[in-house]
Phi, psi and omega in degrees: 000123174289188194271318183316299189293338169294296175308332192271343206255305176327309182273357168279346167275358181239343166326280193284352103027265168314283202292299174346309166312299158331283197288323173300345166267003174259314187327292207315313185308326223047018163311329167296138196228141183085230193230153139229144200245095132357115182255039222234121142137333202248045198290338192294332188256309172309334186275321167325307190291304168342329205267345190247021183257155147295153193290345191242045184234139190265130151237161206228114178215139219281180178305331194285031189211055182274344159283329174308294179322320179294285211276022157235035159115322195279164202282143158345298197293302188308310248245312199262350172284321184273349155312324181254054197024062164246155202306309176315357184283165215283339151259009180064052170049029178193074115248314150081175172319336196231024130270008191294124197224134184209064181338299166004285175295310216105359170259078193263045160135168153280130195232129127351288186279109158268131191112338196301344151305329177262011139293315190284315151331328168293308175307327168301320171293307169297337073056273187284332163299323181272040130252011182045045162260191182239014184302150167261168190214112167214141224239113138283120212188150176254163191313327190301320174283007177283341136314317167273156200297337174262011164295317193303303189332297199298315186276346178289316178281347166306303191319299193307323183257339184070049193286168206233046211201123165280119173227119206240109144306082172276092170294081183260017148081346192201127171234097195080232195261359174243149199293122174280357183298317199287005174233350180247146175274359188239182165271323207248064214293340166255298197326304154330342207243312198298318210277318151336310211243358194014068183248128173313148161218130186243143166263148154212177183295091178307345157284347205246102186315318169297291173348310192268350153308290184266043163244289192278308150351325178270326178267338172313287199318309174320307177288332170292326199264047175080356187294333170101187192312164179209140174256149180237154176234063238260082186290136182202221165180150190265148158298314197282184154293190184273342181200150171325357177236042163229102216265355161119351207290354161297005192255121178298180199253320185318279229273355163308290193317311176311285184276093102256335198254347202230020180269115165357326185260307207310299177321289197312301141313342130289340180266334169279332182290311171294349161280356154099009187297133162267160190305347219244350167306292187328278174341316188269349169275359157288311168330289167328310178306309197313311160316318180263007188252246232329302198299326177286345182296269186295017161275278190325267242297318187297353147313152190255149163358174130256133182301141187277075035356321163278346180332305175301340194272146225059352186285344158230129191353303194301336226059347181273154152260359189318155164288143200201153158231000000 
């Protein structure tokens, strides 16, 4: 990564960064209607990966993925609109926090149910071999799902077929309240798993934005050139609880203190400060974030309803909703 593609992934890790804050200060207003699961600590791996994928390539990511949603295009205003139900929001407002999706880009969703995204991430891959394209499908997922039957279900059949599907673990160390060492039997709970399946499993610093770039670059090229899926295992840590109602006190404070000392913009700022990149560069792609979260705030709040008329619409390609067999 030059120095130029390093300020750009930086203001874009602080963009979202940014807009998280944003939401988390709309929740508190209660402008936020539900729940939302914070990404704040792990911005290095959607963005990282975004910076080594092409613009025609599908990701796929858990509730947990309002970075994601960014760092494949879609906007500050769309994200935090749709968060605040309004029709300008990035699903029109039926979707909600733990749905955000922008087929457009290749952002094809956030999934609810966990592992329920990586058969379909398969389903995608498979998708671009019966169209001869060389497009990827890459399945963002948490250590927690490596405990369920369709993490196995999903890498057997990537295998069987040599499918052209990524399987990238943000690994934040707790799946929900529990520590995942304390529940798996190996250390390394997707990386550790892939060779079963005879698949590569890789670890790398899931904060450190090059690190995670030239690690999905690298297996990207693999799955193109016919080699089949690969896991990558992107150790990292949420700032936050698992959600807005968790404050978190199960978390030792030592080991809090420690990733937090390990932060994704910090790493990043350091790696430009050693490229002569200067402070006051830095400083101004922060402005810049601040300014388009700002703008989006009140953009979002200033959005209208959504008409209840539209509830039904979209539920089929077509736009219609009628019931069909």
């Amino acid at each position: 990564m030059d120095t130029a593609g390093l300020l750009a992934c930086y203001e874009r890790m602080a963009l979202i960064r940014r807009t998280e804050k944003a939401a988390h200060d709309l929740f508190l207003q209660g402008l936020v209607k539900g729940t939302t699961h914070l990404a704040a600590g792990q911005e290095a791996i959607a963005v990282g990966a975004s910076a080594a994928l092409r613009p025609d390539d599908y990701v796929f990511a858990t509730y947990r993925g309002h970075h994601h949603a960014l760092a494949r295009g879609a906007t500050p205003e769309e994200c935090l609109a749709e968060l605040m139900s309004r029709a300008t929001g990035l699903c029109k407002a039926k979707g909600g926090s733990m749905h955000l999706t922008k087929a457009a880009t290749g952002m094809l969703g956030s999934y609810a149910i966990v592992g329920s995204h990586l058969p379909m991430a398969v389903g995608a891959a498979w998708s671009a071999r019966l169209r001869g394209t060389d497009q990827l499908a890459v399945a963002f997922f948490g250590d927690g799902a490596t405990n369920i039957g369709a993490f196995h279900e999903s890498l057997n059949l990537a295998a069987v077929w040599k499918l052209p599907v990524l399987f990238v673990c943000e690994n934040n160390q707790y799946m929900e309240y529990t520590p995942i060492a304390d529940v798996t039997a190996v250390a390394r709970p997707a990386a550790d798993r892939a060779p079963a399946h005879g698949i590569p499993g890789e670890v790398v610093d899931g904060n450190d934005v090059v690190a995670v770039e030239e690690a999905v670059a690298r297996i990207a090229e693999r799955a193109r050139a016919g080699d089949g899926p690969a896991v990558l295992e992107a150790e990292t840590y949420r700032h936050f609880g698992h959600s807005r109602a968790d404050p978190a006190a199960y978390r030792p404070a030592e080991e809090v203190e420690r990733w937090l000392k390990h932060d994704p913009l910090d790493l990043a700022r350091g790696r430009l400060a050693e490229l002569g990149v200067g402070a006051e560069v830095v400083a101004e792609a922060d402005e810049r974030a601040r300014a388009v979260v700002e703008r989006a705030v009140e953009a979002a709040k200033a959005g209208p309803p959504p008409d209840p008329r539209e509830a039904l619409t979209d539920v089929w390609a077509d736009g219609g909703a009628a019931w069909r067999t």
